[in-house]
C-alpha positions in Angstrom: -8.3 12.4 -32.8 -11.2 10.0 -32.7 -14.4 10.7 -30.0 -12.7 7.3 -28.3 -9.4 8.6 -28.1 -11.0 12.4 -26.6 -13.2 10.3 -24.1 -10.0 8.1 -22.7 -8.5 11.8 -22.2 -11.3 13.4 -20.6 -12.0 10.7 -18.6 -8.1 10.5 -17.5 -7.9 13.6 -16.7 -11.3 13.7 -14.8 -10.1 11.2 -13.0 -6.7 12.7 -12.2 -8.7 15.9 -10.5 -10.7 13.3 -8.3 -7.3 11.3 -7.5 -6.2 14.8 -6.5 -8.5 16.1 -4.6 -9.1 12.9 -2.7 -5.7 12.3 -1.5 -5.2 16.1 -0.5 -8.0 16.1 1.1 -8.5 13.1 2.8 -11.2 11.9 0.9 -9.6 8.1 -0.3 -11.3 5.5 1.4 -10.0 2.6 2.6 -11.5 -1.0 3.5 -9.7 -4.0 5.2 -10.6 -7.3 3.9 -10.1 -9.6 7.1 -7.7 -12.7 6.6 -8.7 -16.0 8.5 -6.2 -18.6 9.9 -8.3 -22.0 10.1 -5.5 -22.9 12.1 -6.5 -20.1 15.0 -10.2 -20.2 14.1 -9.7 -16.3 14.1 -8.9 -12.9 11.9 -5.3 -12.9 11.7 -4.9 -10.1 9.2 -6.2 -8.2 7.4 -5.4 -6.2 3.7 -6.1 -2.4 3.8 -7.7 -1.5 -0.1 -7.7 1.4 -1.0 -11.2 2.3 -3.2 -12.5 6.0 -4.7 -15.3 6.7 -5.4 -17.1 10.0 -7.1 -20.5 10.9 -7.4 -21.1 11.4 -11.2 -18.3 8.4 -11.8 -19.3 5.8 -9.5 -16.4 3.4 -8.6 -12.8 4.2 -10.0 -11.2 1.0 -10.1 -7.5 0.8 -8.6 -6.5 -0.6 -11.6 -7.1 3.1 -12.9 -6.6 5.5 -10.6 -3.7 3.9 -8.9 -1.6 4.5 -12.5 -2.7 7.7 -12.6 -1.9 8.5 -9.2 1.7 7.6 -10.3 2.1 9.4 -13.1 0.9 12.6 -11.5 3.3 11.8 -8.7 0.7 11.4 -5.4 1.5 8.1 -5.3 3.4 8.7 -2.0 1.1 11.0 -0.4 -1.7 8.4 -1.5 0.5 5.3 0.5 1.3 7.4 3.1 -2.6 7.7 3.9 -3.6 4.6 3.7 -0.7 3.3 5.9 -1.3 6.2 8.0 -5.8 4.3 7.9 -4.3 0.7 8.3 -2.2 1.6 11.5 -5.1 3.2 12.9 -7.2 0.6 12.5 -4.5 -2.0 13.7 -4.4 0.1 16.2 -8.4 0.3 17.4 -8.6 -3.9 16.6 -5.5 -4.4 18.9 -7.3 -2.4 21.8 -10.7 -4.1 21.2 -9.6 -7.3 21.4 -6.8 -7.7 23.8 -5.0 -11.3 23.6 -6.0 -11.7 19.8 -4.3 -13.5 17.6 -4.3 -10.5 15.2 -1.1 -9.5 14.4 -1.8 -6.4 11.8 -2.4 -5.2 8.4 -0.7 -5.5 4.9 -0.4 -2.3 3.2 0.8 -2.1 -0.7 3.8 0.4 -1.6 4.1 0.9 -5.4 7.0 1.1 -7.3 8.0 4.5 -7.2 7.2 4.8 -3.8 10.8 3.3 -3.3 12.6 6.7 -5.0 12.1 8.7 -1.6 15.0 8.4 0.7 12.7 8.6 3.4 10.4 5.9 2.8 11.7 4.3 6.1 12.0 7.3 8.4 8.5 8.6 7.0 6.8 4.7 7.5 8.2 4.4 11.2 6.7 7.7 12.4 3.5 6.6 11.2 3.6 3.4 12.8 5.2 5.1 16.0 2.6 7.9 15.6 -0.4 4.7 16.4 2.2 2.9 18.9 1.9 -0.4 17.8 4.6 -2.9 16.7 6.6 -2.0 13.9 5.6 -5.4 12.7 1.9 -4.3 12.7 2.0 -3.2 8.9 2.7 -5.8 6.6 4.3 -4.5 3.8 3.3 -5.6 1.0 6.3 -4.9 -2.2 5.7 -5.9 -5.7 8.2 -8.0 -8.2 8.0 -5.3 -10.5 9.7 -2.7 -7.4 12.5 -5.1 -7.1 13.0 -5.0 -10.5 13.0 -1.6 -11.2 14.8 -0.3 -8.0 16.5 -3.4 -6.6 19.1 -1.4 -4.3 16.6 1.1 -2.6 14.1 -2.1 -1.8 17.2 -3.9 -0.6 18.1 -0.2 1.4 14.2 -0.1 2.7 14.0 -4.2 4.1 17.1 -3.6 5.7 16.3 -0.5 7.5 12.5 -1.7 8.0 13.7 -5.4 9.0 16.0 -3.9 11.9 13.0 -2.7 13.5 11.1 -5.5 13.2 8.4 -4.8 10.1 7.7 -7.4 8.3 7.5 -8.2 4.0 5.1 -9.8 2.1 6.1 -10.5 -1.8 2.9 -8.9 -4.1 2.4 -10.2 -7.9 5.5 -12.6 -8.3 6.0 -14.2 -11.3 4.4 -11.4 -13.5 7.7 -9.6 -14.2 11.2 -11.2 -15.0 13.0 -11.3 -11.7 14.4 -14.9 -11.0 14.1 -16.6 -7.8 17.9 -15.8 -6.4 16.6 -11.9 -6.5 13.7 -12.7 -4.1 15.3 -15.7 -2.1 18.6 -12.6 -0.9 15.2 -10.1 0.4 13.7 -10.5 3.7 10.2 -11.7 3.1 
């Protein structure tokens, strides 16, 4: 094993305890970048990120502790907080600013996240737990979850779409689902 190859694993498995304790303890942090609609010279939107950070690391990138959040299987947990964040805030800029034209907060769900046969149940007492409009969080599902578990997406829209949420489509055109696939799903 070369001193590269023992510093990838260190640092993967440093960051896997930070990924670990974050989520369990409440520590991810979330920001929402603010969407604006020239149209309605106003915030329309907005995109909840989730960002960790350590004190001897610095910033983790998602790019790397998202994977490994995966692979270590808090993915859900991890989702389920930051949808949990985004509602709230959704929540706090729909009673700020009554009559806005904001209409809520996109919120990514991984691949994997799609395995749990409760995704829906679990996402609508979240949403019902912050009483705003099942619409509110945008959910945001990547080609690469269609592809790899077409029928429990399919399963999820439908259940979601009959109470209103709506679906964004995340990273099209960087996996090998045609056009049909995506044109039959509610986005």
């Amino acid at each position: 094993c070369t001193p590269a190859i023992m510093d990838a694993i260190n640092r993967r498995s440093t960051v896997a305890g930070i990924v670990r304790e974050a989520v369990l303890d409440g520590g991810l942090s979330v920001h929402f970048q603010p969407v604006w609609s020239e149209e309605e010279g106003a915030f329309v939107t907005a995109e909840a990120l989730c960002r960790l950070y350590d004190d001897e690391l610095g910033a983790i990138p998602p790019d790397e502790f998202i994977p490994i959040a995966e692979q270590i299987g808090l993915i859900p947990d991890l989702t389920y907080n930051v949808l949990d964040q985004a509602c709230s805030f959704a929540r706090t800029v729909r009673d700020a600013y009554p009559g806005s034209p904001f209409r809520g907060v996109s919120v990514n769900f991984s691949t994997v996240q799609f395995v749990q046969n409760d995704l829906a149940e679990r996402v609508l007492a979240i949403v019902g737990r912050h009483g705003i409009p099942s619409s509110c969080p945008r959910i945001e599902i990547t080609e690469s979850a269609i592809i790899a578990n077409p029928d429990a997406v399919r399963a999820f829209m439908a259940r979601m779409s009959a109470e209103g949420a709506l679906f964004y489509l995340d990273d099209f055109g960087t996996g090998y689902s045609n056009v049909s696939t995506v044109l039959n799903l509610p986005f």
